[in-house]
C-alpha positions, 0 to 999 in steps of 0.5 A: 858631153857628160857621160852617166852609167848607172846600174839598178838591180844588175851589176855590169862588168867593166868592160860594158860599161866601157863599151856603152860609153864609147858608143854614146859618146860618139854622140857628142859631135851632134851636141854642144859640150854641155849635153848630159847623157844618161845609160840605164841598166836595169833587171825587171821581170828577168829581162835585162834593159838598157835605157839612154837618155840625151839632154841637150839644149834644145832636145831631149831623147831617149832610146830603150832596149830589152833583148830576150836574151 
């Protein structure tokens, strides 16, 4: 499973980056190898946000979270 972290409005200290790509890539025993995740972190309205996007071969899904904190 291909793996991009991609930051818009925010810089995320390595060690999140790390993290969320541990925990994503525990999804790639559901996938074949050429599934594609996308991690978004981004700052909107002063809320940070975090998007995942999977897309795989016969599915594509998305997840997203913005905590108040």
């Amino acid at each position: 499973m291909k793996i991009q972290v991609t930051e818009k409005k925010v810089h995320i200290p390595e060690n999140v980056r790390a993290y969320a790509e541990k925990k994503v890539g525990k999804l790639a025993r559901y996938f074949r190898a050429d599934a594609e995740a996308f991690v978004v972190f981004s700052v909107e309205k002063n809320r940070n946000k975090a998007e995942i996007t999977v897309h795989a071969a016969n599915a594509h899904l998305r997840a997203r979270e913005s905590p108040s904190d």
